[in-house]
N, C-alpha and C positions, 0 to 999 in steps of 0.2 A: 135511364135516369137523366132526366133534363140538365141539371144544375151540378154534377158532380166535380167541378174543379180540378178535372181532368184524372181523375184516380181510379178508372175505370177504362183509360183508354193507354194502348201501348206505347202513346207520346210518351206517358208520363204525368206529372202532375205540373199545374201552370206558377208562378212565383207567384206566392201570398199578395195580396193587393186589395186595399181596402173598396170591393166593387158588390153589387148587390149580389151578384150572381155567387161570391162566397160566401154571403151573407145568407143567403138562400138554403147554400150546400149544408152551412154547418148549422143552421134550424130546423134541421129534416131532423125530425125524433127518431129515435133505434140507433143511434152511434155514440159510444161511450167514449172520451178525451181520449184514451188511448188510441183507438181505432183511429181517429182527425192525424194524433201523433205518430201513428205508425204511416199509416197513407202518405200523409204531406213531410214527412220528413223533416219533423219540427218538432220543437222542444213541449214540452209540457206548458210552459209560463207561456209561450207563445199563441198555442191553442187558445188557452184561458183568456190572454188578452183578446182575439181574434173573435172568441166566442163571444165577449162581454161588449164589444163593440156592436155584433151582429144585434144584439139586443137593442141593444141603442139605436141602430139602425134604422131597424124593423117596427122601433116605437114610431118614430119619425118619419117613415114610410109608409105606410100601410101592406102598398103594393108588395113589398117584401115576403110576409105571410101567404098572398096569393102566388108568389112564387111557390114558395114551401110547399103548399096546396099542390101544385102542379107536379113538384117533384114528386110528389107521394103518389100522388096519381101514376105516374109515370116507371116507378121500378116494377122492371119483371125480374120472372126465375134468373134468367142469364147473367143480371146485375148481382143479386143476391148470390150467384156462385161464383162471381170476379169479387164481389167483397169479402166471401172466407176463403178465395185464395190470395187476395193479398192482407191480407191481414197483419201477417205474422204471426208473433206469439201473443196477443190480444185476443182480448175477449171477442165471440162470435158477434156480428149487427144481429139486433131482432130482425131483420128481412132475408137475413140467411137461415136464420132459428126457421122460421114463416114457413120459407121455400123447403125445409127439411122436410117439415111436417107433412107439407101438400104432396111431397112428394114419395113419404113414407105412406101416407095414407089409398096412393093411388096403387101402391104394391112394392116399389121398388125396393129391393133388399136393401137393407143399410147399412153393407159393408160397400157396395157401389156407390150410395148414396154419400160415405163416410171418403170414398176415394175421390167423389166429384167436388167434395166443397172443402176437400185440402184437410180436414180433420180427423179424429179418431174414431169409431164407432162410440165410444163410452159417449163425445161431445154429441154425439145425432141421439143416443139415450136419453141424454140430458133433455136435449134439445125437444125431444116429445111429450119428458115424462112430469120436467120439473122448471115449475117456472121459478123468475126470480125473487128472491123475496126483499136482495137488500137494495135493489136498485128497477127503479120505473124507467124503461125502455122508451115509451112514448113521450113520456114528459121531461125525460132528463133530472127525476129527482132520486133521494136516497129517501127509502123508505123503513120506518120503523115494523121490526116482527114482533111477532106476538110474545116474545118472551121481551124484548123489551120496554109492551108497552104498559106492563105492571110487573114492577121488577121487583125482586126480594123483599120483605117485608123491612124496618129497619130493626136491625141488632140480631138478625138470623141469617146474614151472611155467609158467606165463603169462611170465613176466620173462626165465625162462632160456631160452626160444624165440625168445623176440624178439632176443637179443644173439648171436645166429646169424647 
């Protein structure tokens, strides 16, 4: 990974600083707020700020995107298995989800599989069988499911069920 802000290397990770190259790191799709907040060792509000900026940035830039571009281009397997072992208690990157898969599907058992990327087996299950529904990896949005994109009728609620 080109642009990773150092959270992939045994240095550690480099002090926040408003530079393209973090601007880069944290427009790479498949990393949820948690995962920036667990890595970089920073608050939640800070992420947010940091990320909101990247935006701004990357308007005003163009070249920014082509960074991001390159970053993608640039993760292999070995990165995706440094990202679900540092992770912590956060959610799996979709390029570790990725690397399960490719790597379930070449044979490897997945209790190895489950020991290489720091997780449980149930997460490498997951990881094969069931994608996300309330969150877009790629794009960084929350997405609506099918139960709620026609929801209850009105006055045949939860309430009015139960006074049955």
């Amino acid at each position: 990974m080109l642009y990773d802000w150092g959270t992939l290397s045994d240095a550690g990770t480099r002090r926040i600083a408003r530079d393209p190259e973090l601007a880069a790191y944290l427009l790479t799709p498949g990393f949820s707020r948690s995962y920036h907040q667990q890595v970089l060792g920073v608050s939640n509000a800070t992420v947010w700020t940091y990320s909101v900026w990247a935006k701004e940035a990357a308007s005003q830039d163009p070249q920014i995107y082509d960074m991001v571009d390159a970053n993608i281009a640039s993760i292999t397997r070995e990165h995706a298995i440094h990202m679900a072992q540092r992770r912590g208690h956060c959610q799996l990157p979709f390029w570790s989800k990725l690397a399960i898969c490719e790597m379930l599907e070449e044979g490897t058992d997945p209790s190895r599989v489950a020991l290489m990327f720091g997780c449980s087996r149930r997460s490498v299950h997951y990881a094969r069988t069931r994608p996300s529904v309330a969150f877009n990896f790629l794009n960084g949005t929350r997405q609506i499911s099918s139960s709620q994109l026609v929801p209850p009728a009105r006055g045949q609620g939860f309430t009015q069920s139960l006074a049955r």
